[in-house]
DODO-884287 format. One record per residue: z, x, y of N, C-alpha, C, O in turn. Coordinates in steps of 0.001 Angstrom, whole numbers, padded with zeros to 6 digits, always signed. Layout:
REM DODO-884287
ZXYZXYZXYZXY...
END
This chain:
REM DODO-884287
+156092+180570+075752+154730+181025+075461+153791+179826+075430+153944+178777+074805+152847+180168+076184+151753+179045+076427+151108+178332+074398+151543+178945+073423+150562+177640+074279+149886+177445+073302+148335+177506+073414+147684+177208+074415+148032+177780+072664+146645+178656+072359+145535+177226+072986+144640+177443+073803+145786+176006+072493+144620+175005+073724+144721+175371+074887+143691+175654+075500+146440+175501+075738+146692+176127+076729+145813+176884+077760+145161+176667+078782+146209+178045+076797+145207+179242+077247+143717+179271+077191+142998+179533+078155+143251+178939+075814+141716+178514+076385+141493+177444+077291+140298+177483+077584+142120+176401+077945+141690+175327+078922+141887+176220+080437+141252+175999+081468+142948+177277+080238+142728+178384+081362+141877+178811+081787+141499+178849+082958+141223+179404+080385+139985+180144+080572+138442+179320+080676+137437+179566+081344+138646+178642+080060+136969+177812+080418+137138+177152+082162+136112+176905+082796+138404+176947+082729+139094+176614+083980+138274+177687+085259+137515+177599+086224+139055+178706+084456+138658+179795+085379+137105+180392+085068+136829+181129+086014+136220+180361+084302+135041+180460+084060+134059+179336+085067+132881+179481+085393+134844+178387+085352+134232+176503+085609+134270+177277+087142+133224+177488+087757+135793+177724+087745+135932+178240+089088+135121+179533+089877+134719+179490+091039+134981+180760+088882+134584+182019+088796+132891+182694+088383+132289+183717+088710+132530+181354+087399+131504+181829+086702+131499+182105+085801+132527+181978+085137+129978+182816+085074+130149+182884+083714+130334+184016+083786+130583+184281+082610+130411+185088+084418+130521+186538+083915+132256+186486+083207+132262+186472+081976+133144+186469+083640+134303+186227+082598+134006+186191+081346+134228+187074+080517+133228+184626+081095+133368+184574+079542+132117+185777+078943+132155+186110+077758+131367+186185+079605+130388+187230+079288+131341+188359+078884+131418+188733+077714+132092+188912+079914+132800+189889+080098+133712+190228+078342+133893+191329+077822+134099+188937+077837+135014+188499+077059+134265+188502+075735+134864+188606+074665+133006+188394+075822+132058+188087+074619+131347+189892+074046+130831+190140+072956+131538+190717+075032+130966+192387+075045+132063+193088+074381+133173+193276+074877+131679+193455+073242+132432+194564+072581+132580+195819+073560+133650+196420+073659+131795+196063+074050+132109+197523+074855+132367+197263+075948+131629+196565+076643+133432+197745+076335+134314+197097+078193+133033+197946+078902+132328+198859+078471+133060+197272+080102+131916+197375+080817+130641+197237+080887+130062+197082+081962+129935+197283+079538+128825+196821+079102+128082+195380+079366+128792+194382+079237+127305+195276+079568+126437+194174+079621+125085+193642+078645+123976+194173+078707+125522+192182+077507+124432+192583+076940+122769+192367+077690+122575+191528+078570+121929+193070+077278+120478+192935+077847+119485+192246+077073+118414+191951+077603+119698+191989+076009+118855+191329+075014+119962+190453+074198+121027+190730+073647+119062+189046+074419+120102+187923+073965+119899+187639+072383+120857+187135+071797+118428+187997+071468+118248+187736+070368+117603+186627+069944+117743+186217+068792+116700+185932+070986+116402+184617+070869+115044+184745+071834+114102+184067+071422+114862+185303+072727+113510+185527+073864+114015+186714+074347+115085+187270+074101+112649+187183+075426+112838+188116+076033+112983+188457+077488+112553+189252+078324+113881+187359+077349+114415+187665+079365+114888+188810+079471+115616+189523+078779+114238+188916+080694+115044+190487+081129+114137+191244+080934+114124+192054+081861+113246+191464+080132+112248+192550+079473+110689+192157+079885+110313+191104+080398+109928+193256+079528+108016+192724+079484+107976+193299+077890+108224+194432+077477+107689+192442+077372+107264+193051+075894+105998+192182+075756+106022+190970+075971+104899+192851+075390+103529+192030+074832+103491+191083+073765+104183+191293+072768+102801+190109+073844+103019+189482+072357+102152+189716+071187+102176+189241+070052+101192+190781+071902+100319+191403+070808+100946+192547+069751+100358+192684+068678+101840+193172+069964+103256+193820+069269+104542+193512+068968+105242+193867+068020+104808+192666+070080+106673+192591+070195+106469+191231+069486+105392+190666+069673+107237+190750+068827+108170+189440+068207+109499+189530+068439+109964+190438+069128+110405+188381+067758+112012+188498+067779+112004+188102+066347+111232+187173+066105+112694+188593+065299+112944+187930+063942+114311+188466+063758+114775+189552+064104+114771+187628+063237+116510+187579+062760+117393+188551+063893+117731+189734+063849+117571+187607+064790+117833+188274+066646+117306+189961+066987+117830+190620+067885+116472+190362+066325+115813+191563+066535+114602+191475+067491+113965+190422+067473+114274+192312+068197+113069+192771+069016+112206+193503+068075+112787+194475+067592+111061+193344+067688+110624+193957+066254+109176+194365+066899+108427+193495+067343+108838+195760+066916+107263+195951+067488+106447+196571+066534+106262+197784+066437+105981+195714+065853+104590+196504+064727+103010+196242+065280+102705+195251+065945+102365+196967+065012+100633+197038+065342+100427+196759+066925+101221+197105+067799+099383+196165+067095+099098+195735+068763+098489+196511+069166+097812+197397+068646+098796+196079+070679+098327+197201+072282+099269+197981+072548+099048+199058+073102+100441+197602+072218+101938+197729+073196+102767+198774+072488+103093+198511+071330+103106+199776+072946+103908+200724+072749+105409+200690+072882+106200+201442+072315+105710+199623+073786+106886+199600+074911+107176+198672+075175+106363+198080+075885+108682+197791+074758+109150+196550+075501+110200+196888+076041+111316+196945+075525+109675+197301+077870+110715+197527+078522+111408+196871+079811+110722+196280+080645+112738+196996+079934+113107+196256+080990+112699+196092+081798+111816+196849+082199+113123+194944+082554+112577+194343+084204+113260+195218+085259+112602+195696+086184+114966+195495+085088+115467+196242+085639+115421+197575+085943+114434+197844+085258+115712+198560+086415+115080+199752+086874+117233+200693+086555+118360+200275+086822+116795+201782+086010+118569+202322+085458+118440+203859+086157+117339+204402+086063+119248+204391+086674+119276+205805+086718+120476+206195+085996+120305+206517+084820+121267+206219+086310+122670+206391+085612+122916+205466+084863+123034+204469+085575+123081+205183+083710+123476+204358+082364+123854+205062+081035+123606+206198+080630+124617+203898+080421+125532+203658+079227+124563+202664+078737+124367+201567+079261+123993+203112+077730+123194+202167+076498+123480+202121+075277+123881+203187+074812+123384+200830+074244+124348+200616+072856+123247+199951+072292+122721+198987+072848+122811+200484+071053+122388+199636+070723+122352+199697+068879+122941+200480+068133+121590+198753+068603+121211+198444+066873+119817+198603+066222+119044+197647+066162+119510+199818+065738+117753+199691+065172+117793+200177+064247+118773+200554+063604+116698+200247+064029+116102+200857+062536+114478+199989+062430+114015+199047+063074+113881+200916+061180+112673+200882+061208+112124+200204+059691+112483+200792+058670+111312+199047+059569+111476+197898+058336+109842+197897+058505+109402+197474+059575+109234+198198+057841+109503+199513+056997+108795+200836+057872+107984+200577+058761+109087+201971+057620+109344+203317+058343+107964+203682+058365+107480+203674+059497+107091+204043+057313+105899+204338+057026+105188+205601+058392+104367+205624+059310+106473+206747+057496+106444+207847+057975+106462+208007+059775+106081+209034+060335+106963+206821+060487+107183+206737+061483+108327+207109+062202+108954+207971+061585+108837+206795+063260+110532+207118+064057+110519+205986+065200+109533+205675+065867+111784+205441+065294+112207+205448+066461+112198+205830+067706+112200+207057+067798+112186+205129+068966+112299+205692+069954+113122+205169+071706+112916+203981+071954+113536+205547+072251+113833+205319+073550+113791+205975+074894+114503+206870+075349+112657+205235+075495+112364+205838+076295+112997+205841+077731+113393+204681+077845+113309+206497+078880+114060+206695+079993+113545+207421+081127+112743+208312+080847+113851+207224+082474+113648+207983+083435+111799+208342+083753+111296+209376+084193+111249+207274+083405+109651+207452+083573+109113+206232+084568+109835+205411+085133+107460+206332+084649+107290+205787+085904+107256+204114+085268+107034+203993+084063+107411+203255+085845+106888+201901+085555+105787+201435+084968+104912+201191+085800+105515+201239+083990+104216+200650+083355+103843+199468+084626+104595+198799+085334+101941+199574+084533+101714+198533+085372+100614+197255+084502+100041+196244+084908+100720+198018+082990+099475+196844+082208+100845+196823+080818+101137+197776+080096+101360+195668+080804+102422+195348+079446+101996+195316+078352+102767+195477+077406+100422+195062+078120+099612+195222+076935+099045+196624+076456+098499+196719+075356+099188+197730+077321+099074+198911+077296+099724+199796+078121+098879+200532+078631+100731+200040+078453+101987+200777+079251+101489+202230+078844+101412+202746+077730+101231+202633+079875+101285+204123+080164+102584+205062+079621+103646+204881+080216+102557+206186+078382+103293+206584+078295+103186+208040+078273+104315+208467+078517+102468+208896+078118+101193+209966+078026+101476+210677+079465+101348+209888+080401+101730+211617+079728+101808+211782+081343+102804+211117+082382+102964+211689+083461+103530+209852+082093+104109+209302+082658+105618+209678+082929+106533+209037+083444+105556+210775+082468+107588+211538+083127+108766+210791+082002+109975+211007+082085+108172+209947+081033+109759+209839+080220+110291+210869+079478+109932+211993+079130+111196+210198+079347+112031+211213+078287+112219+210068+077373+112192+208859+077602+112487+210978+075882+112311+209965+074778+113459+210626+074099+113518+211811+074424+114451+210240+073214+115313+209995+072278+114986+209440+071444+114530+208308+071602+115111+210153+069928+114721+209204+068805+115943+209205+068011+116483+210207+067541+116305+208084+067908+117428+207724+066496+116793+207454+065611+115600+207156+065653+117664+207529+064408+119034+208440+064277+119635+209670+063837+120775+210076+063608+117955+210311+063784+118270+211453+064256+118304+212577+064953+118609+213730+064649+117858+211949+066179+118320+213089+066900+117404+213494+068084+117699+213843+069227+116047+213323+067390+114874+214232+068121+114704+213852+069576+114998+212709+069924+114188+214852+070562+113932+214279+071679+112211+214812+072212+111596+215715+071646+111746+214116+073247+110362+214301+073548+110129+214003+075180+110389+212968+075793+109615+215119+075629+108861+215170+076924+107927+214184+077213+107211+214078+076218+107516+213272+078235+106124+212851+078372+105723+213444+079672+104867+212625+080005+105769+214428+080753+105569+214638+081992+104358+215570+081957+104518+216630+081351+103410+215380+082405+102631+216167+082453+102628+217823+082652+103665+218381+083012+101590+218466+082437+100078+218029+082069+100301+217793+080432+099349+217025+080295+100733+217871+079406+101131+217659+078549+101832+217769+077965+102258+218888+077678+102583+216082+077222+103589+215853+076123+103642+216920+075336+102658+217603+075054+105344+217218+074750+105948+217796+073924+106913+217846+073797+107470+217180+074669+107962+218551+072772+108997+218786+071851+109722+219202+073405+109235+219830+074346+111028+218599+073246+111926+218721+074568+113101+219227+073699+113532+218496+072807+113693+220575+073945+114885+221433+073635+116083+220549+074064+116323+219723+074944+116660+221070+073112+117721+219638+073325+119081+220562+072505+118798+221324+071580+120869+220342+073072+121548+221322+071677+121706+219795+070560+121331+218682+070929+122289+220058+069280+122190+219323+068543+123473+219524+068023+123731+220700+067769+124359+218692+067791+126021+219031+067455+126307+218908+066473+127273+219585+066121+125748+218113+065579+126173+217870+064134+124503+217312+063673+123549+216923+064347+124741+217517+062066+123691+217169+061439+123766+215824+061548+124859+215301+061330+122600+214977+061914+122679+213566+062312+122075+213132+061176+121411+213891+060470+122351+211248+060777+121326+210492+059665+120370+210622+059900+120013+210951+061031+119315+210351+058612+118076+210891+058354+117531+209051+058489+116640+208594+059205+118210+208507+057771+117684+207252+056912+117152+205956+058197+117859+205004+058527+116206+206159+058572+115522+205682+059841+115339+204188+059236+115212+203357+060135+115299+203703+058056+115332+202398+056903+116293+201538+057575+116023+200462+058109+117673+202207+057496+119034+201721+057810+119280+201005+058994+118429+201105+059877+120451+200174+059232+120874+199770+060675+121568+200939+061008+122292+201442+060149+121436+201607+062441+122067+202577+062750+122813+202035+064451+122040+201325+065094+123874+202264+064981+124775+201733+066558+124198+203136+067294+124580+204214+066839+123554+203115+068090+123858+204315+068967+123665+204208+070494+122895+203472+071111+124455+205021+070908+125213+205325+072350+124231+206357+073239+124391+207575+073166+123344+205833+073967+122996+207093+075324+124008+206935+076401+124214+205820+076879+124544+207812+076743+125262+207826+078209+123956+208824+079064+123411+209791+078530+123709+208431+080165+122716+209557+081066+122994+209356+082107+123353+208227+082442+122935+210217+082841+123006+210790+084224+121968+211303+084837+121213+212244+084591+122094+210188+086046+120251+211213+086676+120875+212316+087707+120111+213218+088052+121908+212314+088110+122090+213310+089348+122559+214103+088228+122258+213002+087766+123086+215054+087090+123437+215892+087055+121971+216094+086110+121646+217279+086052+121176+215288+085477+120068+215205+084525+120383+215272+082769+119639+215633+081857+121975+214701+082742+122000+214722+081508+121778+213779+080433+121333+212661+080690+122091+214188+079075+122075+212345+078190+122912+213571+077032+122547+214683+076650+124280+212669+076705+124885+212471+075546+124960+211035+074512+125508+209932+074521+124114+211768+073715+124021+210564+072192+125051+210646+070980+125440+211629+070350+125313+209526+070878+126296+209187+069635+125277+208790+068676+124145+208858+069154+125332+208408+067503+124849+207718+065988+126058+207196+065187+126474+208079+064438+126583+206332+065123+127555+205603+064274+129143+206269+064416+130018+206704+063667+128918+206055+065861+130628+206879+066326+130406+208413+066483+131393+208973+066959+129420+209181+066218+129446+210741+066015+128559+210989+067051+127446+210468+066979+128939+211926+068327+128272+212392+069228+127644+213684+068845+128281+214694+068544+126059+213557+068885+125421+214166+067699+124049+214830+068368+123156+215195+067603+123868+215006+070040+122734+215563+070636+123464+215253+072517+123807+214227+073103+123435+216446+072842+123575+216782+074552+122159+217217+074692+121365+217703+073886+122065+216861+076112+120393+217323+076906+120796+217857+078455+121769+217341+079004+120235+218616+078953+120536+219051+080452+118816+219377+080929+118100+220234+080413+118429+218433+082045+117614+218694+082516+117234+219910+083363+118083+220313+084158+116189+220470+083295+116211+221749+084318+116315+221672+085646+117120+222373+086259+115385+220675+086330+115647+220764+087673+116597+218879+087650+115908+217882+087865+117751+218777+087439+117950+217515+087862+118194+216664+089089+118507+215475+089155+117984+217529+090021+117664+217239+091658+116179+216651+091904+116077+216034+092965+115067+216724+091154+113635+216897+091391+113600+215156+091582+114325+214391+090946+112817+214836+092373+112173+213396+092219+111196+212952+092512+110703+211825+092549+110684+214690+092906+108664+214418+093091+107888+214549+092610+106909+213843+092368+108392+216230+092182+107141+216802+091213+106795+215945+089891+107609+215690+089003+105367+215523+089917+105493+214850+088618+105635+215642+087305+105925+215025+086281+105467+216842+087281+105394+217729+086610+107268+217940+085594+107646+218359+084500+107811+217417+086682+109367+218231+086482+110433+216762+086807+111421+216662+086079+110227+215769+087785+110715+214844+088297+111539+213656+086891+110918+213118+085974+112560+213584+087080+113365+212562+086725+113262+211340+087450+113056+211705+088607+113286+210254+087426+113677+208645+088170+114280+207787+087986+114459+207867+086770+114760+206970+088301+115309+205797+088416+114204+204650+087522+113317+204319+088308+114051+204108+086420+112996+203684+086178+113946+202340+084862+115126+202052+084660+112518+201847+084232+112958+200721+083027+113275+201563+081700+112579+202541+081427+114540+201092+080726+114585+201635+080042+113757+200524+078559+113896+199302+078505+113062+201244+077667+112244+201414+077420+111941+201228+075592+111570+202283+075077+112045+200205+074766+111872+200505+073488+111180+200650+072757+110492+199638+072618+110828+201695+071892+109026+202464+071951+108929+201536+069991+109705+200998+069201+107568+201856+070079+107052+201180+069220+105895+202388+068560+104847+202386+069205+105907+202883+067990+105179+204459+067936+104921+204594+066645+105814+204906+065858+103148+204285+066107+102512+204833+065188+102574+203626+064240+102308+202529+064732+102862+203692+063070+102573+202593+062161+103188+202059+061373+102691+201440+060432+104544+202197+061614+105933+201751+061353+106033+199969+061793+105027+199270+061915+106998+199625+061923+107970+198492+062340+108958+198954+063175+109718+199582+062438+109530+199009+064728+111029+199317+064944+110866+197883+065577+110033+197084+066004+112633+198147+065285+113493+196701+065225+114409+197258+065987+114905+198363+065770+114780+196250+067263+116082+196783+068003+116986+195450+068312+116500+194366+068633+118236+195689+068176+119080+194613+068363+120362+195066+069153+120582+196246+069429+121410+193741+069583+122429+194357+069990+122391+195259+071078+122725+196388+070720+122132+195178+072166+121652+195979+073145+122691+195520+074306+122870+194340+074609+123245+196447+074815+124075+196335+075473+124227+197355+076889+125211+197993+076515+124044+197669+077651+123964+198575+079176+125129+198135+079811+125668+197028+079785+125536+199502+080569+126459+199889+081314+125930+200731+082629+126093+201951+082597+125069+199919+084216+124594+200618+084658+125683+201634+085491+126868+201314+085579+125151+202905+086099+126416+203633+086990+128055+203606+085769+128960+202784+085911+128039+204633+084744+129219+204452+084182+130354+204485+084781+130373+204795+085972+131072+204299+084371+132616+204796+085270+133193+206005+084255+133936+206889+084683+132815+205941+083045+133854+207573+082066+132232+208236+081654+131206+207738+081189+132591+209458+082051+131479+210256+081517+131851+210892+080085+132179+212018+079712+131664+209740+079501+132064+210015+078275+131388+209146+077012+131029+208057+077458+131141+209251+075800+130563+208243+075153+131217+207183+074682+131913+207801+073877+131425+206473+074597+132675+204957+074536+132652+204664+072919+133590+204167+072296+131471+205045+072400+131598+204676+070598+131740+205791+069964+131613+205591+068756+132002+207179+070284+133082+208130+069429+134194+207757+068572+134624+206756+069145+134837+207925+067671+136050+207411+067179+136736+208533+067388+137931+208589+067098
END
């Protein structure tokens, strides 16, 4: 049996030969996952600096212009993980937004009309933005989910744009399924799903804080990976 310097001089070897995705690969709690937010800046993302900060490796969006610090990358099919909660709540929620058009002003991102779909942890709620006007998006709901929006809460979107679904977890408990009506559509703006940035909302007069962020684009198990 090798000895443990051994084996790590293997591995930083083969990292030196291969790259860094290995030791990335090695550093992700969730196999396949990739983290997207490092906890230190915001590569990868457009977040304003008139809302967004980073404090204690969190993405934290209070007051501002900015509604939305969302990725550079564009997701249709994804596995998302992440860590939030709201410091302090002040009768506010959470949110994540998906499958909408691209913001084109980062200091004011279009969200109003713009085709997302929204998920709110941790508990549960979901929300239309597609025109002609936002509202309450029917959703089934599987178990009574946490209330305590205060708290650190882990939760899991898996979504699918070709079948139009999203299964959510909250702290291991898969706790809200969604099925889009037309999930073929990719014109009507009215009805249309996309390929777009996913999206961390900042909504009303709260604090949300997101950390730990981790994506899985194109899953391979249609399944939620943080169930126990």
């Amino acid at each position: 049996m090798k000895s443990k310097p051994a084996l790590m001089l293997r591995l930083l070897t083969a990292c030196f030969l291969f790259g860094s995705p290995a030791l990335a690969d090695e550093a992700s709690p969730y196999p396949g996952c990739t983290k997207i937010f490092n906890g230190k800046d915001f590569e990868g993302w457009v977040a304003d600096a008139s809302t967004w900060s980073i404090v204690d490796g969190a993405m934290r969006g209070v007051a501002g212009t900015s509604r939305l610090a969302y990725t550079k990358k564009d997701y249709g099919s994804f596995r998302l993980i992440f860590t939030s909660r709201m410091a302090p709540v002040n009768h506010d929620h959470l949110g994540v937004l998906f499958w909408g058009d691209r913001p084109t002003d980062p200091a004011k991102p279009k969200i109003d009309n713009a085709g997302w779909l929204q998920f709110m942890p941790p508990f549960g709620g979901m929300w239309d933005y597609h025109p002609p006007q936002h509202k309450d998006l029917p959703h089934e709901k599987l178990v009574k989910a946490p209330e305590s929006s205060d708290q650190w809460h882990v939760t899991e979107m898996l979504c699918n744009l070709e079948k139009g679904t999203l299964r959510a977890a909250v702290d291991g408990v898969e706790i809200v399924r969604y099925t889009h009506p037309v999930p073929a559509e990719r014109k009507d703006p009215e009805k249309r799903i996309i390929p777009g940035p996913i999206g961390m909302f900042r909504h009303g007069g709260g604090a949300s804080e997101y950390k730990e962020i981790y994506v899985e684009a194109d899953p391979k198990e249609d399944k939620p990976i943080t169930v126990k």
